[in-house]
N, C-alpha and C positions, 0 to 999 in steps of 0.2 A: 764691759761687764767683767765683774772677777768672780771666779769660785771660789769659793770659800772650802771646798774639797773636792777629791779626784771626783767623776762620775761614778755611779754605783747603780748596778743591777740591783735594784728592787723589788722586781718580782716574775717571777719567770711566770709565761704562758703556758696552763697546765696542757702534757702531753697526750694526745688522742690518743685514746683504748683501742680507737679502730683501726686508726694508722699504723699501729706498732702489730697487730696481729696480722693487720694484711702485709705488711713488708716481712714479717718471720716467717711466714707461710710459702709468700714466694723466694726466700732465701732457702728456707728448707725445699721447697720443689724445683727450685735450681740445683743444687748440689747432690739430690737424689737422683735427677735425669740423670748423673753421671755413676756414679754408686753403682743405679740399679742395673747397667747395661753389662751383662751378662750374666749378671747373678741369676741365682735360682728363683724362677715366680712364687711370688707368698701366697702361701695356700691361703685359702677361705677364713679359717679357721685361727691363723696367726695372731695372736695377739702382738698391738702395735704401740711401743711405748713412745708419746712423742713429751719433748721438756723444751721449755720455753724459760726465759726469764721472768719473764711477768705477762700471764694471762689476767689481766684484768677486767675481763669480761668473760660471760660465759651461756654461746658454748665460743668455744676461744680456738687458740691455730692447731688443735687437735684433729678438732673434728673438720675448719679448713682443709687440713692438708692433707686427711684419711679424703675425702671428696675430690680434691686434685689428685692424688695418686689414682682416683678409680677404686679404693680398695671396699671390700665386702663389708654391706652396712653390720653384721657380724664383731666384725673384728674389733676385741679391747681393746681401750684406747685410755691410758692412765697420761697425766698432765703432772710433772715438777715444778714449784716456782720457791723463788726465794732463797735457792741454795745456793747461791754464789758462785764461789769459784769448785765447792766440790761438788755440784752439778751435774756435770759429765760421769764421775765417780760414781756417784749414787745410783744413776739410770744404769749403768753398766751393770752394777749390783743387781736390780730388781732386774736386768734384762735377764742376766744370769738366771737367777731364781725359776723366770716365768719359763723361759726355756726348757730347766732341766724336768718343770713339772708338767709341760705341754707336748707328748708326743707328736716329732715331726713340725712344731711350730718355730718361728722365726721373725725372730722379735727386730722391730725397726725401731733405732734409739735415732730422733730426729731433735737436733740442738740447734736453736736460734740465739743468738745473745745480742742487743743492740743498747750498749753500754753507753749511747748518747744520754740515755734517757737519766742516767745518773748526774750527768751538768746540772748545776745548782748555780744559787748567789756566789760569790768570790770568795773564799776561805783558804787559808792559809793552809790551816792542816788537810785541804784535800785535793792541793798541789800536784801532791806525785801521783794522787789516784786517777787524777783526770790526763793526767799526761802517760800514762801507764795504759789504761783500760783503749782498747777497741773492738769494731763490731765482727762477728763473723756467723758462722752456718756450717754443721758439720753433721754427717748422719754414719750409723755402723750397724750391720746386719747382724744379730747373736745368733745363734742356734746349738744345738746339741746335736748328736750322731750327725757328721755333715754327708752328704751324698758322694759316695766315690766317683761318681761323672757328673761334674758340672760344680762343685763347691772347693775351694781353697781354703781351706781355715786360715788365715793371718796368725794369730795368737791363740791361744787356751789360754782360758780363765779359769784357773786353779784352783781359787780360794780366795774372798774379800771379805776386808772388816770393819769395819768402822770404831774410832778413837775420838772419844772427845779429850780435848786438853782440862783439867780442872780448874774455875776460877778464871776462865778466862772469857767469858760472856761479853765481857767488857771491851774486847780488843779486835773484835771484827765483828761486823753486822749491819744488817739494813733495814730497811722497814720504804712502805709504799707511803707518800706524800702526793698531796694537788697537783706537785709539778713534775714529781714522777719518782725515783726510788734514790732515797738519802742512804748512804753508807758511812760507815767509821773505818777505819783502816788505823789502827795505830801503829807507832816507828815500833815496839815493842813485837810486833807479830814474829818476822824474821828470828830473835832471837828464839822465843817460846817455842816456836818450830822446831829450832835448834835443839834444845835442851829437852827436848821428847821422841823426835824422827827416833832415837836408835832403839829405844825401850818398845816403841810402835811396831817397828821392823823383827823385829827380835822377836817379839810376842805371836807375829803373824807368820814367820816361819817357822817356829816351833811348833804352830800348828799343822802345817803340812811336814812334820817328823828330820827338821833342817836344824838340829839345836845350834849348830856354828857357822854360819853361813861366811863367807869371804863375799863382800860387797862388791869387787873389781872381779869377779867370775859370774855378774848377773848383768843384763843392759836395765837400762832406766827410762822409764817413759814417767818425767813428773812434773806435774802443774806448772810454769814458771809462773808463780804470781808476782816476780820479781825477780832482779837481780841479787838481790841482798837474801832474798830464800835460795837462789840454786847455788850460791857462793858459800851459805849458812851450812846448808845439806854437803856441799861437795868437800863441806874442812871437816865437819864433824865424823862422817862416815870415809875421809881418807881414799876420795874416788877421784879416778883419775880423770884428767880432763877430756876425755874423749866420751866418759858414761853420761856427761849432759848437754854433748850436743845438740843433741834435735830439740830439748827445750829451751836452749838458748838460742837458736835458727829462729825457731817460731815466735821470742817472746821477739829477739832484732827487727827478723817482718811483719810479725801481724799486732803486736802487744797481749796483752793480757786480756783476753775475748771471753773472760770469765767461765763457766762450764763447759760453752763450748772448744775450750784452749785444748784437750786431753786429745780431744779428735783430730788436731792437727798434730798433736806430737806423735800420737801414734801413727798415722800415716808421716809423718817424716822419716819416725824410725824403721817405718816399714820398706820405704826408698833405700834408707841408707843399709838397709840390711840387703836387700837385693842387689843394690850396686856393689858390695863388698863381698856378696856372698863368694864368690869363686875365688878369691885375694886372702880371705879373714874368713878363720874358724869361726860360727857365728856360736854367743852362747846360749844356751838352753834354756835356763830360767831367766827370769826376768822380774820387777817389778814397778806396778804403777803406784804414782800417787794422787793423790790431789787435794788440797784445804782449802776448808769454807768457814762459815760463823759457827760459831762455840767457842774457841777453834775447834772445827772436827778435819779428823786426818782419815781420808778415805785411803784404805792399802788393799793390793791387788797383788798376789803373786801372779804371775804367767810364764808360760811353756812356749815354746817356738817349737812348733810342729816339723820344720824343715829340717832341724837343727841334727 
């Protein structure tokens, strides 16, 4: 028998709505049994932000994993899908928000990302995405006024903004498909990033009253959605090689876990600051990033409370 050409995936098996909510749920209630041992009990009253990749059914791994925790049928429960890789950024925002307007409450940001569900037909152009993208589960307790026994704040969240890039709708984005969630990823993104990160940054401290900031006097917690963005980022802003560690650690071991990636960088930097702490002067400010489709540029200044 001769082929007449290679084989070819012709049509992929649409992905169970129920399969991917029960495997986020207990990703998310794995990583929380650890989270939550010692932390402070969530009151009644807490609102609970949990974000997911794709809830496509509903009620979806929200209200799942408010049920596995135990927690109070009470408690708000808002659901993120479809932001990509600024995901994480966004939930931290509105964690922020819910926080500062709910006395005493303590927002649960629970992040599932299972980036199989992106595997498609064979295409060329979406090579590097499939070989880039992995799956993980991350979760972060917000809150305001923390308790003086029994709470460590890790980080303050200062001030966050959100930038869209103009004209560039076209250069990253997804959409929900039969066979599960199609993306575009163009070679173009990396530079775009480039030719905007300093005007974004600049704009976002000037708002907390920093009109000249020196970039290698702040640490960096930022998305790696790639090698060619933290390489973009680290020549444009003149940062030494040690400010993108931890998101180069995390893209090495885990890849690019889409929204839920920010939660691992922050807990790396948060290692790496504790292990250096008595060695290295640690510094004070800081900032996050993280990009999604539009391009939008989620920015975060932060505070190290230890510092």
């Amino acid at each position: 028998m001769t082929l007449l050409s290679p084989p070819k995936l012709l049509t992929v098996t649409p992905s169970s709505p129920v399969s991917y909510v029960v495997v986020a749920t207990r990703a998310n209630g794995s990583c929380l049994s650890s989270r939550l041992r010692g932390a402070r009990h969530l009151p009644p009253s807490s609102p609970a932000l949990s974000y997911v990749a794709r809830p496509c059914r509903a009620p979806s791994a929200d209200l799942k994993l408010a049920s596995l925790l135990g927690l109070n049928p009470s408690v708000s429960r808002t659901i993120l899908s479809l932001h990509g890789c600024s995901g994480g950024g966004r939930a931290l925002q509105l964690a922020k928000e819910l926080a500062e307007n709910n006395r005493d409450a303590r927002v649960l940001i629970a992040c599932a990302e299972l980036t199989l569900i992106c595997f498609s037909n064979p295409d060329e152009s979406k090579i590097v995405g499939h070989g880039l993208f992995g799956d993980g589960a991350g979760a972060i307790i917000v809150g305001a006024d923390p308790l003086v026994d029994g709470e460590r704040p890790l980080f303050e969240m200062v001030l966050a903004s959100q930038t869209t890039i103009p004209g560039t709708e076209h250069a990253l984005g997804m959409q929900t498909t039969c066979s599960g969630i199609d993306f575009h990823l163009s070679i173009q993104v990396p530079m775009l990033i480039k030719d905007n990160i300093r005007q974004c940054l600049l704009d976002t401290f000037r708002s907390v009253g920093n009109m000249d900031p020196n970039w290698n006097d702040l640490f960096w917690a930022v998305h790696p959605g790639g090698r060619a963005i933290l390489d973009n980022i680290e020549g444009e802003l003149q940062l030494q090689p040690t400010k993108l560690a931890a998101s180069r650690h995390v893209l090495s071991e885990y890849g690019n876990m889409s929204g839920t990636t920010i939660a691992f960088v922050l807990d790396d930097l948060r290692r790496r600051q504790e292990k250096e702490g008595d060695e290295h002067e640690q510094p004070e400010w800081g900032v996050m990033l993280a990009f999604g489709p539009g391009i939008t540029i989620e920015a975060m200044v932060l505070r190290n409370p230890l510092s």
